[in-house]
DOLUM-319176 format. One record per residue: x, y, z of N, C-alpha, C in turn; residue number from 0. Coordinates in Angstrom, 1 decimal. Atoms other than C-alpha are relative to their C-alpha. Example, Ala and Ser with C-alpha at 12.3 -4.5 7.8 and 13.67 -1.06 7.14 Angstrom:
BEGIN
NODE_0.9_-1.2_0.0_12.3_-4.5_7.8_0.9_1.2_0.0_0 $
NODE_-0.9_-1.1_0.0_13.7_-1.1_7.1_-0.8_1.1_0.8_1 $
This chain:
BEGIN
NODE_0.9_1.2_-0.4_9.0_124.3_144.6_-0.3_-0.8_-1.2_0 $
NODE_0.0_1.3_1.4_8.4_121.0_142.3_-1.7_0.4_-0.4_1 $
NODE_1.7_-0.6_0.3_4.3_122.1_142.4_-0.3_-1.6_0.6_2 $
NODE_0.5_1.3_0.4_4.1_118.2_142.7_-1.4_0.3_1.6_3 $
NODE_1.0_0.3_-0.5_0.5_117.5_145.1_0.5_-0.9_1.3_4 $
NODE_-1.1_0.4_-0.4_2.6_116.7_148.5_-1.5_-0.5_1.3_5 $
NODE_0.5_0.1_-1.0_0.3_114.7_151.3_0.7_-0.1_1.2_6 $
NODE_-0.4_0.2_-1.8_0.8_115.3_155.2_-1.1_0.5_0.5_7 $
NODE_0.9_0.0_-0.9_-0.9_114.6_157.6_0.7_0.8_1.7_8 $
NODE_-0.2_-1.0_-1.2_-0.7_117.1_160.8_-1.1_-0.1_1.0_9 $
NODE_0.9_-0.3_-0.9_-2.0_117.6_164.3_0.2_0.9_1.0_10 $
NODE_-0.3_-0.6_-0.7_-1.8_120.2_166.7_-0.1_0.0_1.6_11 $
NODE_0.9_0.1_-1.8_-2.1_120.2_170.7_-1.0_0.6_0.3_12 $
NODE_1.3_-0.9_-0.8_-5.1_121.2_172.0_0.6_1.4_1.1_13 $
NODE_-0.1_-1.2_-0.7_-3.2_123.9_174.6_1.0_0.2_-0.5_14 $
NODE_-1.1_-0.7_0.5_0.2_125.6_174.2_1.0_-1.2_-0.5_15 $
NODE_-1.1_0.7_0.8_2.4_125.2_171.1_1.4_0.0_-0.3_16 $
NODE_-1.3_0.6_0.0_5.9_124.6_171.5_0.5_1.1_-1.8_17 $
NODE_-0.2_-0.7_1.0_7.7_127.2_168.8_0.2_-0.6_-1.1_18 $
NODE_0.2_0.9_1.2_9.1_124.4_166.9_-0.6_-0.9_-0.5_19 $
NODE_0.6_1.3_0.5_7.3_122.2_164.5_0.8_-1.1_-0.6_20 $
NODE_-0.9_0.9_0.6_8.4_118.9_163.8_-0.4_-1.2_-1.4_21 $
NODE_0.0_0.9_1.4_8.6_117.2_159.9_0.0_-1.6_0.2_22 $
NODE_-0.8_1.0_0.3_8.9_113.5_160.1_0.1_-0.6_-2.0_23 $
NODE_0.0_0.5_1.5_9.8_111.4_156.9_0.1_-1.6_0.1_24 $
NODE_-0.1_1.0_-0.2_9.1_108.0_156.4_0.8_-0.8_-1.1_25 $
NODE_-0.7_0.4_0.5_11.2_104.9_155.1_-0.5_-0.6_-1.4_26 $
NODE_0.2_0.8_1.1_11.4_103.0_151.9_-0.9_-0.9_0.1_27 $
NODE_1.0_1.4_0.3_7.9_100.6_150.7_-0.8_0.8_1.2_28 $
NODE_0.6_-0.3_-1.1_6.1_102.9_153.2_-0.3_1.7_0.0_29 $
NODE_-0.2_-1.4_0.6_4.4_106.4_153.4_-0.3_0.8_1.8_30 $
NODE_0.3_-1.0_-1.4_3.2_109.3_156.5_-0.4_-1.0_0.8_31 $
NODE_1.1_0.8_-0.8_0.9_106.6_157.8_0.5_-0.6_1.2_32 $
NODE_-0.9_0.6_-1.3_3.5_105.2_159.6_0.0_0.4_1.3_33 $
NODE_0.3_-0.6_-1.3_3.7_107.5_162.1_-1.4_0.6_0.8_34 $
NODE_1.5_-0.5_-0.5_-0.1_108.3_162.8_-0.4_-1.3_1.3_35 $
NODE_0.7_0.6_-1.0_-0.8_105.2_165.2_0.8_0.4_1.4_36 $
NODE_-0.3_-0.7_-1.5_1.6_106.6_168.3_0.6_1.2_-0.2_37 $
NODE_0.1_-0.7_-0.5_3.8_109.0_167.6_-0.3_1.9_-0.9_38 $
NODE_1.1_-1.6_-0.1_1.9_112.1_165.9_-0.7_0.5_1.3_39 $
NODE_0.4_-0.7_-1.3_-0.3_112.1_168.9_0.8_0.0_1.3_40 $
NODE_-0.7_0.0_-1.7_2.0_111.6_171.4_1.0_0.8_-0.2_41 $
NODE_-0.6_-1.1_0.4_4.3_114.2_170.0_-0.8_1.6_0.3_42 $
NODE_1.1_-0.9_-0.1_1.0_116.2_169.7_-0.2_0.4_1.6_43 $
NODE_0.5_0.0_-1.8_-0.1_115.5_173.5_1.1_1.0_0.6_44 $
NODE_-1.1_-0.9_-0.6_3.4_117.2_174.3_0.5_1.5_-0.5_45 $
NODE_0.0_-1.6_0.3_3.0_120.5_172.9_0.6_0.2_-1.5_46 $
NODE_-1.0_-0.2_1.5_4.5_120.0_169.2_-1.0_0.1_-1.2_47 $
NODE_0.6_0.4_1.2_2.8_120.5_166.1_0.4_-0.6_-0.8_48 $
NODE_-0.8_1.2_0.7_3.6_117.7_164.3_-0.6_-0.2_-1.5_49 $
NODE_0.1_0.4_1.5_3.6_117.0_160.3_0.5_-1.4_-0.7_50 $
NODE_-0.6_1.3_0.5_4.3_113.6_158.4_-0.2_0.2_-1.2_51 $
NODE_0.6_-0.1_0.7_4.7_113.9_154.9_0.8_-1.4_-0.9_52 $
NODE_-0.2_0.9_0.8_4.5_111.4_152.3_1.0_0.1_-1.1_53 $
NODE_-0.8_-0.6_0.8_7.3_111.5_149.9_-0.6_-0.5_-1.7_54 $
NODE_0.4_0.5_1.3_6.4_111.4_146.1_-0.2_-1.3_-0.4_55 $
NODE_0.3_1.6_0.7_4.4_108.3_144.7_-0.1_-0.2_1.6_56 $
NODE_-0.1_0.5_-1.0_4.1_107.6_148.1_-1.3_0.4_1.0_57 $
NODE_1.3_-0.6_-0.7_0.5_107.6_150.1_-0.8_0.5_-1.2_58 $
NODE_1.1_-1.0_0.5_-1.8_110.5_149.2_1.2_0.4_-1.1_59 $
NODE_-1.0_-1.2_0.8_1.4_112.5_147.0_-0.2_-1.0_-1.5_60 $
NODE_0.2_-0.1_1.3_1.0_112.7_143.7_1.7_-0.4_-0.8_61 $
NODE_-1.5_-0.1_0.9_4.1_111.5_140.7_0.4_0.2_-0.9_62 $
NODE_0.1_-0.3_1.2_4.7_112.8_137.8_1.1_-1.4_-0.7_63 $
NODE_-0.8_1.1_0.7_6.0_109.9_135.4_0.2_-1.3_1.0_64 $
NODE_0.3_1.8_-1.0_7.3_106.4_136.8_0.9_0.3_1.2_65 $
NODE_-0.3_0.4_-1.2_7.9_106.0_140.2_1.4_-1.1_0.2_66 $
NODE_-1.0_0.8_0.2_10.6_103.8_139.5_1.7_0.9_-0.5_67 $
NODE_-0.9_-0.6_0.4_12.6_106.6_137.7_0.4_1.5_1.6_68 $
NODE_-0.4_-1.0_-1.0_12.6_109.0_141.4_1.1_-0.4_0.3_69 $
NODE_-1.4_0.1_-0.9_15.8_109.8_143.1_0.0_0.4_0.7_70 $
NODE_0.1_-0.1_-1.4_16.7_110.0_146.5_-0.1_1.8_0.1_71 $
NODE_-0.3_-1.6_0.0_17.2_114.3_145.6_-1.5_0.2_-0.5_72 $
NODE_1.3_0.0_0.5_13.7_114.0_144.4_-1.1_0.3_1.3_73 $
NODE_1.0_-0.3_-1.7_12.3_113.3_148.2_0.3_1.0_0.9_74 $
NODE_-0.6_-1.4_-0.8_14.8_115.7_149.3_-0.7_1.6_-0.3_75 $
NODE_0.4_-1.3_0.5_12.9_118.3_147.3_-1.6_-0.4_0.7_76 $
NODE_1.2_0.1_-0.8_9.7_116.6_148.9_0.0_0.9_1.4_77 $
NODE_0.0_-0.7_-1.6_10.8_117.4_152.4_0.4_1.6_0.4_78 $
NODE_-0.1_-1.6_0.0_12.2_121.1_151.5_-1.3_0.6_-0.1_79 $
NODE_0.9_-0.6_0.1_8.9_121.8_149.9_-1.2_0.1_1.1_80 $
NODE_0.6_0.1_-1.3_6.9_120.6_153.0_-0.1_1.1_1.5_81 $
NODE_-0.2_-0.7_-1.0_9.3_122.0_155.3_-0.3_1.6_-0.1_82 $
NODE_0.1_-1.5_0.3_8.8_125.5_153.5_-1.7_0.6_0.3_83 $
NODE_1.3_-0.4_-0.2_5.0_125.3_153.7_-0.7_0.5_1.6_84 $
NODE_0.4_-0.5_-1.2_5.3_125.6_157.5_0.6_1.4_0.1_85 $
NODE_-0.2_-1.1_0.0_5.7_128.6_159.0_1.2_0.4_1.1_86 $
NODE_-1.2_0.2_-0.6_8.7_128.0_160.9_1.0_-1.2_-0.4_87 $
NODE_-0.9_1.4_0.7_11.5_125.5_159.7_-0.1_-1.1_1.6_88 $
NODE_0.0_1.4_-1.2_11.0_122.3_161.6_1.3_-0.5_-0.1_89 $
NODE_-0.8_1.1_-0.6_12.9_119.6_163.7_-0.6_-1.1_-1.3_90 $
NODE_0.4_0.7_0.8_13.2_117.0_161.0_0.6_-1.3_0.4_91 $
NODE_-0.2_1.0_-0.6_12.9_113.4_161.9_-0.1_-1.0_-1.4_92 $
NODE_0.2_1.0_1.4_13.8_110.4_159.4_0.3_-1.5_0.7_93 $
NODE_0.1_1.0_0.1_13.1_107.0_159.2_0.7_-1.2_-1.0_94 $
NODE_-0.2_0.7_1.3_15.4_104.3_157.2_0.6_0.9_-1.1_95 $
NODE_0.0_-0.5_1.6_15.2_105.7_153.6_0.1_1.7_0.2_96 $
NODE_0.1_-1.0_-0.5_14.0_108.4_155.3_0.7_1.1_0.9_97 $
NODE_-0.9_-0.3_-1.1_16.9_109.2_157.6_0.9_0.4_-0.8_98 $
NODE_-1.3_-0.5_1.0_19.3_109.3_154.6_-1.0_1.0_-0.7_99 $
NODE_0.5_-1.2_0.7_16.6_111.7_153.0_0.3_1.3_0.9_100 $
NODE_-0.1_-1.2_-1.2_17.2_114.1_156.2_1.1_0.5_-0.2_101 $
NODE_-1.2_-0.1_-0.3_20.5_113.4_156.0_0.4_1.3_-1.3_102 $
NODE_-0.1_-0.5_1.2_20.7_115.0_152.3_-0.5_1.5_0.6_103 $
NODE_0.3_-1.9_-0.3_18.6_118.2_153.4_0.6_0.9_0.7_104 $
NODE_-0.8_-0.9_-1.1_20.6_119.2_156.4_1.2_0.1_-0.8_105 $
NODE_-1.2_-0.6_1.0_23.1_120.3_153.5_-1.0_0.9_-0.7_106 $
NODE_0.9_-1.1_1.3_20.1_122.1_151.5_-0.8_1.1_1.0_107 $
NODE_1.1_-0.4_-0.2_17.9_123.4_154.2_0.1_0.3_1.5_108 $
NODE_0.3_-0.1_-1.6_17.4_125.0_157.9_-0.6_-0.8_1.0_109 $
NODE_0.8_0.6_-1.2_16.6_123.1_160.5_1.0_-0.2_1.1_110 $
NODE_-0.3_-0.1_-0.9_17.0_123.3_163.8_0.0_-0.9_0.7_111 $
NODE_-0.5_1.1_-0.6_17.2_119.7_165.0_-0.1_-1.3_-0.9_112 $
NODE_0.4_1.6_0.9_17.3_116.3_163.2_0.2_-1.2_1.1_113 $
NODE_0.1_1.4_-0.2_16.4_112.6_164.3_0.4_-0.7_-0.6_114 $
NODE_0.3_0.9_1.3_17.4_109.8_162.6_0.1_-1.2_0.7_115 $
NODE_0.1_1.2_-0.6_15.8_106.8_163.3_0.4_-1.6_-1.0_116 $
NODE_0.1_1.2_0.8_17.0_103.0_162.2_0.6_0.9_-1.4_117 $
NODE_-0.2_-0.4_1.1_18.8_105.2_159.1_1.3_-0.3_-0.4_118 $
NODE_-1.1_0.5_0.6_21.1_104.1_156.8_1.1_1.1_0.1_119 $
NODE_-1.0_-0.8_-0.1_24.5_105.4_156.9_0.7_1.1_-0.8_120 $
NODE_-0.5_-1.0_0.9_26.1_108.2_155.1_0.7_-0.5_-1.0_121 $
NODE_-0.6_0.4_1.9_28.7_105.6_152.8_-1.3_-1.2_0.0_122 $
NODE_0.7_0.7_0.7_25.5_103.6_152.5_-0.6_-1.0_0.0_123 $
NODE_0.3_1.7_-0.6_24.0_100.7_152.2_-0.1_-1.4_-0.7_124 $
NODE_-0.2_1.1_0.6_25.4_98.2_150.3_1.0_-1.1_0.8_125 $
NODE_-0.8_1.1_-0.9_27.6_96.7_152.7_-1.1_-0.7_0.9_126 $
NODE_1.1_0.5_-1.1_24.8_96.2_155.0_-1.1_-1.1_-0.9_127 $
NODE_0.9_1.2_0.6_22.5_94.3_152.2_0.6_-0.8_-1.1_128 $
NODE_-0.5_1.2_0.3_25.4_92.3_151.3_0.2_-1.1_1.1_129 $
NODE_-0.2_0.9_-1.5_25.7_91.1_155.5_-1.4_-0.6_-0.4_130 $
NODE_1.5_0.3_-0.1_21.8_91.0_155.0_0.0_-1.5_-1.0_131 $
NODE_-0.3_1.1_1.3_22.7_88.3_151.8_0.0_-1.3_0.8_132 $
NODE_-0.2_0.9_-0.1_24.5_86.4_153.5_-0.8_-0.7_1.7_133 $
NODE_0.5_0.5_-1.1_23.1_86.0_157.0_-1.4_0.2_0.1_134 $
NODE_1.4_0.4_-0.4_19.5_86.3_156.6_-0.6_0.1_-1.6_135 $
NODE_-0.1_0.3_1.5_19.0_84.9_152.8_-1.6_0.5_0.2_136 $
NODE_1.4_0.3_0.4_15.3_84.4_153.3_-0.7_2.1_0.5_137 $
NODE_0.3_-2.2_0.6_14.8_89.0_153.9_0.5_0.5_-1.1_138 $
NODE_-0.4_-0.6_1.0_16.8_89.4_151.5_-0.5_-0.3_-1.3_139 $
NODE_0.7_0.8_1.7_14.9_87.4_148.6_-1.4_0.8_0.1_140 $
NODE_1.2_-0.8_0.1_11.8_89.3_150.2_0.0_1.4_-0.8_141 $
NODE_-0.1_-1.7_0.4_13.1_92.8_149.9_0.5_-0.2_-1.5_142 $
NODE_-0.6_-0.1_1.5_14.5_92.0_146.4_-1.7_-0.3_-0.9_143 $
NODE_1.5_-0.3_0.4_10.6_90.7_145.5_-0.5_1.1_0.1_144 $
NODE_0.7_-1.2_-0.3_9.3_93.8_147.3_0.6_1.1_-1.2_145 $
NODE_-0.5_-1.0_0.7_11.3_95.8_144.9_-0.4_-0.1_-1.6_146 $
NODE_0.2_0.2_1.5_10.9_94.1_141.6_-1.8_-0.2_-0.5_147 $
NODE_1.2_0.2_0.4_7.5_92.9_141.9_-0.9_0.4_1.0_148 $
NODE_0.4_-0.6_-0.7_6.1_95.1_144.0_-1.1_-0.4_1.6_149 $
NODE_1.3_0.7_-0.8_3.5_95.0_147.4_-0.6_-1.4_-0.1_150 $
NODE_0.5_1.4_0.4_1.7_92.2_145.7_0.7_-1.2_1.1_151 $
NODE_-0.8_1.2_-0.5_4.2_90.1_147.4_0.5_0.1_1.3_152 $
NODE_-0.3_-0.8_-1.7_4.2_91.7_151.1_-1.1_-1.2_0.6_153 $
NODE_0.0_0.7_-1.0_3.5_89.1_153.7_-0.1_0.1_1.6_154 $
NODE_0.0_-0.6_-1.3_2.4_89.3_157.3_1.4_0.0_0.9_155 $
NODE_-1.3_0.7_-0.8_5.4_86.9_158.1_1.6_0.8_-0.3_156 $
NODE_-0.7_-1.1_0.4_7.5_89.1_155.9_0.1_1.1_0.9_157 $
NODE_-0.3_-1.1_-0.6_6.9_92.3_157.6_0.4_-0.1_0.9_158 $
NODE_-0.7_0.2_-1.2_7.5_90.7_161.0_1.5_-0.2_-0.1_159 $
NODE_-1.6_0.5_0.4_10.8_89.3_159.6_0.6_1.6_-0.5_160 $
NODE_-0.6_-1.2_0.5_11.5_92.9_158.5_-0.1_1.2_1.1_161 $
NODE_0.0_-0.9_-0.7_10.1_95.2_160.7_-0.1_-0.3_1.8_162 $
NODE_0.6_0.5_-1.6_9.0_93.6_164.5_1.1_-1.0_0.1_163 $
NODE_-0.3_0.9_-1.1_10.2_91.6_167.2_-1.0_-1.1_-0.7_164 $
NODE_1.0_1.0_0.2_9.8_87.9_166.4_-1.3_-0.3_1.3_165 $
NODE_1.0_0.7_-1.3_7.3_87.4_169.4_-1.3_1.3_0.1_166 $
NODE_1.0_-1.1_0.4_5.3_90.8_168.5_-1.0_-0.9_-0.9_167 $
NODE_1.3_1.0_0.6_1.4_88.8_167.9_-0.3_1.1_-1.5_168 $
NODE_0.3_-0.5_0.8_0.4_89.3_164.8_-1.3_0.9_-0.4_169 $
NODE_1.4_-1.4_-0.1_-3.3_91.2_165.6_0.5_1.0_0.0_170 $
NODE_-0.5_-1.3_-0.3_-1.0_93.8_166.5_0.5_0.8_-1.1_171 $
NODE_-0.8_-0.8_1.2_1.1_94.2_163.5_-1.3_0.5_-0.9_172 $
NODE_1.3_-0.4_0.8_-2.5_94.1_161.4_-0.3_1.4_0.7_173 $
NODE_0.4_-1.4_-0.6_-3.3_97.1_163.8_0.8_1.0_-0.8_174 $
NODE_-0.6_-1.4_0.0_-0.8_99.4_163.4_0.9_0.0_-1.6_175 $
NODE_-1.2_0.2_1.3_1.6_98.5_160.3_-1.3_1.0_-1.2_176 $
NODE_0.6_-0.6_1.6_-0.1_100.9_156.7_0.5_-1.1_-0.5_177 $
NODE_-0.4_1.2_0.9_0.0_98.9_153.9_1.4_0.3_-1.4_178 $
NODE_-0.9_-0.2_1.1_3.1_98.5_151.8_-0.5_0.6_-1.1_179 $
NODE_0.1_-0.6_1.0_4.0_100.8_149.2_1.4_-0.2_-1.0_180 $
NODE_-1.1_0.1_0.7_6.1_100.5_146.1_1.0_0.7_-0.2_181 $
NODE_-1.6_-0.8_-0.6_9.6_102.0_146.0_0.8_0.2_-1.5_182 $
NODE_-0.9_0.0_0.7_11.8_103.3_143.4_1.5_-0.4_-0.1_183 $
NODE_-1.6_0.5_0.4_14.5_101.5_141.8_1.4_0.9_0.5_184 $
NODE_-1.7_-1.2_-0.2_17.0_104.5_141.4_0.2_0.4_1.6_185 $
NODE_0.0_-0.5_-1.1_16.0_105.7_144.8_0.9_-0.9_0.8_186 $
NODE_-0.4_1.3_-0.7_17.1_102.1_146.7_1.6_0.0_-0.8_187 $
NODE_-1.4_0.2_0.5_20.4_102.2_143.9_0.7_1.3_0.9_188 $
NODE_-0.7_-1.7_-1.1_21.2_106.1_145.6_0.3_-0.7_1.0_189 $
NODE_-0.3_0.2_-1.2_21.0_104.9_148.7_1.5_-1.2_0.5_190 $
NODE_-1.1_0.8_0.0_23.2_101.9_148.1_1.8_1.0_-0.7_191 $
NODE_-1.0_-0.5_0.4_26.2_104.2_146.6_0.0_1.3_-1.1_192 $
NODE_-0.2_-1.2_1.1_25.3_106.5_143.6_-0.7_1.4_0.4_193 $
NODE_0.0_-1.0_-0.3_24.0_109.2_145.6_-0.2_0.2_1.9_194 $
NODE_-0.1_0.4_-1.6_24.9_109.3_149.3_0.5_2.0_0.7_195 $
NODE_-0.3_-1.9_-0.8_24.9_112.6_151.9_1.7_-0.2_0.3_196 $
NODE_-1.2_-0.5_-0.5_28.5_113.8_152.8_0.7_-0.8_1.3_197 $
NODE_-0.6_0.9_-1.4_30.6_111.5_154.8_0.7_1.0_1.0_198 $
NODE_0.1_-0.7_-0.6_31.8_114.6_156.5_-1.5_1.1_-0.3_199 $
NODE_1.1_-0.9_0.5_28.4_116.7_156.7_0.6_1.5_0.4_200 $
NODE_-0.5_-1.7_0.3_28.6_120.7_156.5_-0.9_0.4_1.0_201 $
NODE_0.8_-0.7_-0.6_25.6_121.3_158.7_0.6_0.2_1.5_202 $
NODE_-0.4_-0.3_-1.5_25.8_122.4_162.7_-1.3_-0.4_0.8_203 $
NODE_1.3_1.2_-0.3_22.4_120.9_163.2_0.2_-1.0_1.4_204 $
NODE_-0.1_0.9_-1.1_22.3_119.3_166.4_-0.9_-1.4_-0.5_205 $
NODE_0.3_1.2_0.3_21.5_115.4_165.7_0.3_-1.2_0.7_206 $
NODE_-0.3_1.1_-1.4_20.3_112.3_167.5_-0.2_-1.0_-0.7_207 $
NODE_0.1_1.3_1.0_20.8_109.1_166.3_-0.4_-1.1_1.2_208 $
NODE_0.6_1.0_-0.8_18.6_106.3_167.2_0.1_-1.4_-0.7_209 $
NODE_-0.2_1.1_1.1_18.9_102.4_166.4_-0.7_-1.2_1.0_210 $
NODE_0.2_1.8_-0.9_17.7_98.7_167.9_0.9_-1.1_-0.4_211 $
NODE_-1.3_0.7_0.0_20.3_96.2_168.3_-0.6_-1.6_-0.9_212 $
NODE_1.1_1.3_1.0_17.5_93.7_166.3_0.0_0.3_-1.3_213 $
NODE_0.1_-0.8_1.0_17.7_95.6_163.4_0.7_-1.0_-1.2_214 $
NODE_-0.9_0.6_1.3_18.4_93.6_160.4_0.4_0.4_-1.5_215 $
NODE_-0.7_-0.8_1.0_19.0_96.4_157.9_0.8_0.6_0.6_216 $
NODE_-0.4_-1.5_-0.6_20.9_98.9_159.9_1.0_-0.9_1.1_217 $
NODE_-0.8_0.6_-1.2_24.2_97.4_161.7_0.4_1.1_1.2_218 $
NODE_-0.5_-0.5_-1.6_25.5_98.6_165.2_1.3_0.8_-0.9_219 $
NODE_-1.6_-0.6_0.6_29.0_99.6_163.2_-0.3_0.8_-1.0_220 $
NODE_0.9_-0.9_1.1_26.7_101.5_160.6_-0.4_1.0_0.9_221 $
NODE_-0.1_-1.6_-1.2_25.1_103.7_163.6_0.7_0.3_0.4_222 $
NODE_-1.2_-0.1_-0.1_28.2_103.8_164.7_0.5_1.2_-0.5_223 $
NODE_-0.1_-0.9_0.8_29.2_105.6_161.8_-0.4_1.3_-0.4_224 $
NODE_1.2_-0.8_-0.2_26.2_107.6_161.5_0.8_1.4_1.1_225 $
NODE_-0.3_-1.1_-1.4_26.7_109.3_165.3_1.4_0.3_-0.3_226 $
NODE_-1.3_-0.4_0.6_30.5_109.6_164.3_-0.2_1.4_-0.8_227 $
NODE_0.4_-1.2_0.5_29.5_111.9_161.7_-0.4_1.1_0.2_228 $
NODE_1.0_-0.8_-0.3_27.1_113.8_163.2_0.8_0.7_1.6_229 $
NODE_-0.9_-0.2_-1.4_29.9_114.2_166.4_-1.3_-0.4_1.1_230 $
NODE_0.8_0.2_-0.8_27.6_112.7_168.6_0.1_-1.6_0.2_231 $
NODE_0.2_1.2_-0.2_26.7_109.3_170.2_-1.1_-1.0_-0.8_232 $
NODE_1.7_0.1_0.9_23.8_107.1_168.9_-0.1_-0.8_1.6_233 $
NODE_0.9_0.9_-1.1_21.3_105.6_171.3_-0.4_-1.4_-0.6_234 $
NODE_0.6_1.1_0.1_20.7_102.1_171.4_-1.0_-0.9_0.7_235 $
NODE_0.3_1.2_-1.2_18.3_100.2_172.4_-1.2_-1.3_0.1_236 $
NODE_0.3_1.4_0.5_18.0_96.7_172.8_-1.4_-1.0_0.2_237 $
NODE_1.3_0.7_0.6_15.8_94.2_171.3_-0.9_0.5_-1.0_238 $
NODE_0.5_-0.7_0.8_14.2_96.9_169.3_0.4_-0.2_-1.2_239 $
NODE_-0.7_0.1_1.3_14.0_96.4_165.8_-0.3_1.2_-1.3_240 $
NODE_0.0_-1.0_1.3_13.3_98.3_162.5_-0.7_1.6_0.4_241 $
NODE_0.9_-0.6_0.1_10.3_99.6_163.1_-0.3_0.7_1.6_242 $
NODE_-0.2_-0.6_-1.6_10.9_101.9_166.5_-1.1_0.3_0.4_243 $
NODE_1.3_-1.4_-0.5_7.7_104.3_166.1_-0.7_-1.4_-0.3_244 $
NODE_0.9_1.2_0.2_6.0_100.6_165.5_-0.3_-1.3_1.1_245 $
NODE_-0.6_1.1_-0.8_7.3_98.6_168.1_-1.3_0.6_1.4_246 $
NODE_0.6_-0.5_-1.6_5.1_97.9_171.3_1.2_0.7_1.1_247 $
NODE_-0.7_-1.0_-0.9_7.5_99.6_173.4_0.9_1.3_-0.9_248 $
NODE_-0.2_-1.9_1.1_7.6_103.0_170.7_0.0_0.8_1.3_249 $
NODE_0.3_-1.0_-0.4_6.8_104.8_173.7_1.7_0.0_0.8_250 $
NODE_-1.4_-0.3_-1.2_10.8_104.3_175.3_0.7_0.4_-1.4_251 $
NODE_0.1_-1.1_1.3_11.9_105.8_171.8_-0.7_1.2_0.0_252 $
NODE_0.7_-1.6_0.7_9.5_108.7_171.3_0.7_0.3_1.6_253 $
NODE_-0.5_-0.5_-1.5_10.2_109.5_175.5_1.7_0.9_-0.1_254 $
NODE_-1.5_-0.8_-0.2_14.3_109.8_174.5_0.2_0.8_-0.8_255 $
NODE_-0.2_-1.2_0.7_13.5_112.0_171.7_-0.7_0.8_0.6_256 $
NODE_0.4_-1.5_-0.8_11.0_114.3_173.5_0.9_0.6_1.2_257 $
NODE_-1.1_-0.8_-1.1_13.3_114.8_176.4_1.5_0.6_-0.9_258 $
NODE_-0.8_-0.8_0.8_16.2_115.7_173.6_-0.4_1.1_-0.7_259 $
NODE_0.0_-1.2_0.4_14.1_117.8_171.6_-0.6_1.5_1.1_260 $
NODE_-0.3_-1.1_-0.5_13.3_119.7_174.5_0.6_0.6_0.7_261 $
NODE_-1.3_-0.5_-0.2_16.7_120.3_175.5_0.7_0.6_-1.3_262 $
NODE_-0.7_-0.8_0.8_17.7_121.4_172.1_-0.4_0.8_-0.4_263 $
NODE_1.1_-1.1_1.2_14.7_123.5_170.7_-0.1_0.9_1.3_264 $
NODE_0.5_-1.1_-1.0_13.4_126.8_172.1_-1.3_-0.5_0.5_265 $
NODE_1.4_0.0_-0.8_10.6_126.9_174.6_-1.0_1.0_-0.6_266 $
């Protein structure tokens, strides 16, 4: 274990608990918080004990040295150490940044289901934020601020353009959106090519891949790829954009994963 000071936030159901617990992990410029406004509790409500943990520098978690120098094997040691702290290996669910962090573990680590929502592909994602270049200049000049000069430069109109449906009112996003967090360099270079999970993976892991056909990081021919790998299909579904567990209609997302995870996990 890294020893590093690892925050998650957890909730349990009030009556019976479901054997498996489930991990999530959230994406890049973002930490647990994400998932606390629907679906922790509504995971919760359905019998799961649920954990969200923040990955290094990220939230509550503690970093030793600069945040700029983490690597994507860095979060992967976040989510092992997490997942070790329970007392059953969890269903692990990733987000984005977070999806390829899952992706990495289910080669290091037990688990008995994975999610991956909106998650970058296994060769990567530099094809995708060279499409992003050219057809949506004005996200990509954001995310490239967001990266160099940190939060400071996060925008309401920004997030919508990144994460929401353009017609999602903006009271809402203030509601539920945490506030941007800053991201490591190397981590964002990994993910583009210098450290990518196994274009064939080794695990047996049953895996469901989720995406929105809105999605302006994450192409259709990217999840594509993704469910390929994973021998499986992906679910799409439309209009949905980045931010799934964010979106006013999160609850037709969390719904197709609770009915899968409780077709794959024990009762």
């Amino acid at each position: 274990m890294s020893g590093i000071r690892l925050e998650v936030l957890s909730r349990r159901p009030k009556g019976a608990v479901r054997p498996t617990p489930l991990l999530f992990v959230h994406g890049a410029y973002s930490s647990a918080r994400i998932w606390e406004p629907f679906f922790l509790p509504y995971f919760a409500d359905h019998g799961y004990a649920v954990h969200a943990v923040s990955l290094r520098g990220h939230g509550g978690s503690e970093i030793r040295g600069r945040l700029a120098a983490a690597r994507l094997r860095d979060y992967v040691s976040d989510v092992a150490e997490a997942a070790q702290r329970l007392e059953t290996p969890p269903a692990v669910i990733g987000h984005s940044m977070g999806g390829m962090v899952v992706q990495h573990y289910l080669n290091i680590g037990p688990a008995p289901a994975a999610v991956l929502l909106a998650s970058g592909p296994p060769h990567g994602t530099l094809v995708s934020g060279i499409a992003m270049a050219l057809t949506n200049p004005l996200l990509a000049r954001q995310m490239t601020l967001m990266q160099n000069l940190g939060p400071k430069t996060a925008t309401l109109a920004g997030a919508k353009r990144a994460l929401f449906r353009d017609d999602t009112p903006d009271d809402y996003i203030r509601k539920v959106l945490p506030p941007a967090e800053p991201e490591s360099h190397l981590a964002v270079l990994d993910m583009m090519g210098l450290d990518l999970p196994p274009a064939t993976p080794k695990t047996r892991t049953p895996v469901l891949v989720l995406s929105g056909d809105r999605d302006p990081f994450v192409s259709l021919g990217g999840v594509d790829v993704t469910a390929k790998a994973y021998k499986t299909e992906a679910v799409i579904f439309p209009g949905m954009p980045h931010a799934l567990m964010l979106d006013p209609e999160w609850q037709t997302v969390a719904s197709c994963m609770l009915k899968w995870l409780n077709k794959v996990l024990p009762e």
